[in-house]
C-alpha positions in Angstrom: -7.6 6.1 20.5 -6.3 6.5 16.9 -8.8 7.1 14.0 -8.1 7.5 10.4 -10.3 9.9 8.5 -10.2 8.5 4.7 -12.2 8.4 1.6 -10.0 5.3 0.0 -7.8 7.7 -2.1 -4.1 6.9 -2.9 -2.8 8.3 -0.7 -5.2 7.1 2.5 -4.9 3.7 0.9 -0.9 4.6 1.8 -1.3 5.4 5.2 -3.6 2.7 6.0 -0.8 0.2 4.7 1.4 1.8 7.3 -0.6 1.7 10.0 -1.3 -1.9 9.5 2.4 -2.5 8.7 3.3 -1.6 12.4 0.4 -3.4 13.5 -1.3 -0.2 15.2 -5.0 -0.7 16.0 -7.2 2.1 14.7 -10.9 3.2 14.0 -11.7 4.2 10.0 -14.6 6.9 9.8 -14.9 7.1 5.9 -18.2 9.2 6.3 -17.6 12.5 3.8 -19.7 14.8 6.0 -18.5 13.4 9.1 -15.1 14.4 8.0 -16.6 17.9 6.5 -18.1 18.5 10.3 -14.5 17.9 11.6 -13.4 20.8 10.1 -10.7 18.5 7.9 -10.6 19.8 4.6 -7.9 17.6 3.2 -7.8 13.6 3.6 -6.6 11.6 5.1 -6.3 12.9 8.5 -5.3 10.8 11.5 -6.5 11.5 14.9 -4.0 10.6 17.9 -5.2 10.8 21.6 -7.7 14.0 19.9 -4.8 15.5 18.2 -5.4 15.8 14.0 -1.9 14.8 12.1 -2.0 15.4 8.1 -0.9 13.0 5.4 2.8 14.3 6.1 2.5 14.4 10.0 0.5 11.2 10.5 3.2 9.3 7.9 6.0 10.5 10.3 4.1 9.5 13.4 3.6 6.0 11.9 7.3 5.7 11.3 8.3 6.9 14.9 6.3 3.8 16.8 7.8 0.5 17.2 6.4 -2.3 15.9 3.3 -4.2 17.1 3.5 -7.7 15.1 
């Protein structure tokens, strides 16, 4: 399950490209104090199989699948 913690910002709007680039499926929770209760202080955050990546780590994970198109 992958789910992408965003409030629209540049840089979300960035990853979210990616994501859809490769064609990977994922969940958007855009709720500010669901992301607060998360303990994520920094957006976007991507969460893999329960594991939080940042902007940097998620953007390298992205580039590391194959494509799904």
């Amino acid at each position: 399950m992958i789910i992408l913690y965003s409030t629209h910002c540049p840089r979300c709007t960035v990853l979210e490209k990616k994501l859809n680039s490769k064609g990977i499926k994922y969940d958007i929770v855009d709720d500010e104090d669901t992301i607060v209760n998360k303990g994520f202080m920094t957006v976007p955050m991507l969460e893999v199989d329960g594991q939080a990546l940042d902007f940097g780590k998620a953007v390298k994970w992205v580039g590391e699948q194959p494509d799904e198109n």
